[in-house]
C-alpha positions in Angstrom: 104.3 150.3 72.6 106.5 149.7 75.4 109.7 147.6 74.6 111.0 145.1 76.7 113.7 146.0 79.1 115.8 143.3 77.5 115.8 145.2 74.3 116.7 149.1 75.7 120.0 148.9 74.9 119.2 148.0 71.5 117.0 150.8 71.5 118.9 153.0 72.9 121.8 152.4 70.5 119.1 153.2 67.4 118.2 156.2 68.6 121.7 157.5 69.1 122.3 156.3 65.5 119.7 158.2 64.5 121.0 161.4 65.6 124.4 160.9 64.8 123.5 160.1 61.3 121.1 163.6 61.5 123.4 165.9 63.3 124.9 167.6 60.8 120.9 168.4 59.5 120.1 169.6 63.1 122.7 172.0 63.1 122.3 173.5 59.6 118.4 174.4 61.4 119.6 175.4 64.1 121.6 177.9 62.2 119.0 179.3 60.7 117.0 180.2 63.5 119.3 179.7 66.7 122.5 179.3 67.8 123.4 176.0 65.1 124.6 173.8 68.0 121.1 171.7 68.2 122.9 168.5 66.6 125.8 168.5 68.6 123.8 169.1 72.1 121.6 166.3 70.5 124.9 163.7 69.6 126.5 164.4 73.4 123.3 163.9 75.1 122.8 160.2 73.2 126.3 159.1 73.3 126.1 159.8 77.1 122.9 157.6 77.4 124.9 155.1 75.1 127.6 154.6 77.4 125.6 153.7 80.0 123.6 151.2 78.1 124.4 148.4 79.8 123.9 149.6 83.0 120.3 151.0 81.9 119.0 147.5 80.9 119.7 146.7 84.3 117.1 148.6 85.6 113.5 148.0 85.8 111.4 149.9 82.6 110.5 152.6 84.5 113.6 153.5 86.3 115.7 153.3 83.3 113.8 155.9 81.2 113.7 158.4 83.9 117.8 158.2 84.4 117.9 158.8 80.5 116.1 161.7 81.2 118.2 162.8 84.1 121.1 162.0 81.9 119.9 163.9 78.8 119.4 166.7 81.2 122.9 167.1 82.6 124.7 166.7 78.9 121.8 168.5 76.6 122.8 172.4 76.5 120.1 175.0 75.7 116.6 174.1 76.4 116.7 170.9 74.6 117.9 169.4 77.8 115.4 170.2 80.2 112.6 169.3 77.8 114.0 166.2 76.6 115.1 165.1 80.3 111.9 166.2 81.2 109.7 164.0 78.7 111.5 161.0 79.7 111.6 161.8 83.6 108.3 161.9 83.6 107.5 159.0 81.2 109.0 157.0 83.7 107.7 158.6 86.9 103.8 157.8 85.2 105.2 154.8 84.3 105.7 153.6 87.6 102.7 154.9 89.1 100.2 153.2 86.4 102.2 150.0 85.6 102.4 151.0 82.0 98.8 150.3 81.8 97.7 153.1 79.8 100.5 154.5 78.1 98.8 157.1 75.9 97.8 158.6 79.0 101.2 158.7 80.3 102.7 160.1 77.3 100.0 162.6 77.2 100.8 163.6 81.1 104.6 164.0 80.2 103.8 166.0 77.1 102.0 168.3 79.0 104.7 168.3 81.4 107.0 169.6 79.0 104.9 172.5 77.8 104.8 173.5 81.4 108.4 173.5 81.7 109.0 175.6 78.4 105.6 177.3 79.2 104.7 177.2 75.5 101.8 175.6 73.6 100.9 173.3 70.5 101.9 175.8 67.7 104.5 178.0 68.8 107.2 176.1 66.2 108.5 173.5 69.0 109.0 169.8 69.7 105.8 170.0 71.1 104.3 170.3 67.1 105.5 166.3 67.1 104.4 165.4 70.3 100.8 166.1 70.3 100.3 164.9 66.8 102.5 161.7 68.1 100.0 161.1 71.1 96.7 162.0 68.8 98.0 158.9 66.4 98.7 156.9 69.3 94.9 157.5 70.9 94.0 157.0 67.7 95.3 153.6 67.6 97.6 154.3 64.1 99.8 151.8 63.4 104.0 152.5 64.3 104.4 152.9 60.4 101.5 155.5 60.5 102.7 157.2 63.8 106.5 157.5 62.4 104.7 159.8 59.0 102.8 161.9 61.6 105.9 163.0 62.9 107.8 163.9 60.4 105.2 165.2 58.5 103.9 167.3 62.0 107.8 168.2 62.1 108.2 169.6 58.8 104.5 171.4 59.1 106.5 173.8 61.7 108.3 175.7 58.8 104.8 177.4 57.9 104.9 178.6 62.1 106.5 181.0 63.7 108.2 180.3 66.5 106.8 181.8 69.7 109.5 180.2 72.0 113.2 179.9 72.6 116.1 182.1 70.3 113.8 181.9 67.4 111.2 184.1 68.9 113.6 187.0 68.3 113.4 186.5 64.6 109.5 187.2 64.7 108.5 186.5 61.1 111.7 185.8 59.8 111.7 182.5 61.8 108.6 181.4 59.2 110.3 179.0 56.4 112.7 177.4 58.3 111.9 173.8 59.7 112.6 173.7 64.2 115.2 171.6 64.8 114.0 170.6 68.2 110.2 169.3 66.1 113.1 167.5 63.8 114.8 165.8 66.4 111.9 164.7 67.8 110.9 163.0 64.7 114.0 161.1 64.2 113.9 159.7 67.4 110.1 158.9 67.1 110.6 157.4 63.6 113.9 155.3 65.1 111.8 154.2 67.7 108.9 152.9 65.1 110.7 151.5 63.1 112.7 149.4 65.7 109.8 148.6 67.5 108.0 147.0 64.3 111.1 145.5 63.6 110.7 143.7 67.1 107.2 142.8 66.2 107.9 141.0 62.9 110.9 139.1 64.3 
């Protein structure tokens, strides 16, 4: 699952189109349960990790994922930064300590990494609804196509939740019905990241 470092930029540049494309969506979420500025946050964070493209490709595997988490951190408002920047800091730190050996494993440690830093859990109505679904279909050996549907599919599953973390919590059950734009994000970039990667395989 792990592109080469030749093709980050690439990457990189897919996923930002991704959200760009989506940010509009994001925000019209957002608005229904928090402060509508999800897509936005989401667009500066990628266009900041777009401009330094170049410089990322540079940079051994490893070392380039954790600066786009570093980066994502320092332009990502709310607490889509931190959990973002988080993900990928760690992604890279496990990276670099298992030579990308198992990478289900380090996904899983990262994951687990983010629910520690927004101390919530599988099912309270957060990016982490996509990202343990993500890493079940990855142990599971699903192929990219299969692994892009669990995540859009786990994404729009958190309307039927209610959200336990973040601004939404205040809503209580009024946050039930409305789709988290942070489990949305997630999706699109997982789904951007498929795609392009089985792209990449059939070239």
């Amino acid at each position: 699952m792990q592109p080469e470092p030749i093709h980050l930029a690439e990457l990189i540049e897919v996923c930002c189109a991704a959200i760009v494309a989506n940010s509009d969506h994001l925000c019209a979420l957002d608005r229904a349960i928090g402060d509508g500025d999800h897509g936005t946050n989401m667009k500066r964070g990628c266009e900041a990790v777009s401009a330094e493209g170049a410089q990322l490709s540079s940079l051994p595997f490893p070392d380039a994922v954790e600066k786009i988490g570093l980066t994502l951190v320092m332009n990502i408002g709310g607490a889509a930064g931190p959990l973002y920047g988080t993900l990928l800091m760690e992604i890279g730190r496990e990276l670099r300590m298992r030579d990308g050996a198992d990478f289900p494993l380090v996904l899983k440690q990262a994951i687990d990494a983010v629910a520690k830093r927004g101390r919530a859990h599988e099912g309270d109505k957060t990016l982490l609804d996509v990202l343990y679904p993500v890493h079940a279909a990855l142990v599971s050996r699903s192929s990219l196509r299969e692994i892009a549907l669990r995540a859009e599919y786990s994404a729009t599953g958190t309307a039927a939740m209610k959200a336990m973390r973040g601004r939404a919590s205040y809503l209580g059950d009024r946050s039930i019905g409305h789709i988290d734009p942070g489990a949305s994000s997630c999706a699109l970039l997982t789904t951007a990241i498929c795609r392009y990667l089985e792209e990449q395989h059939l070239q």
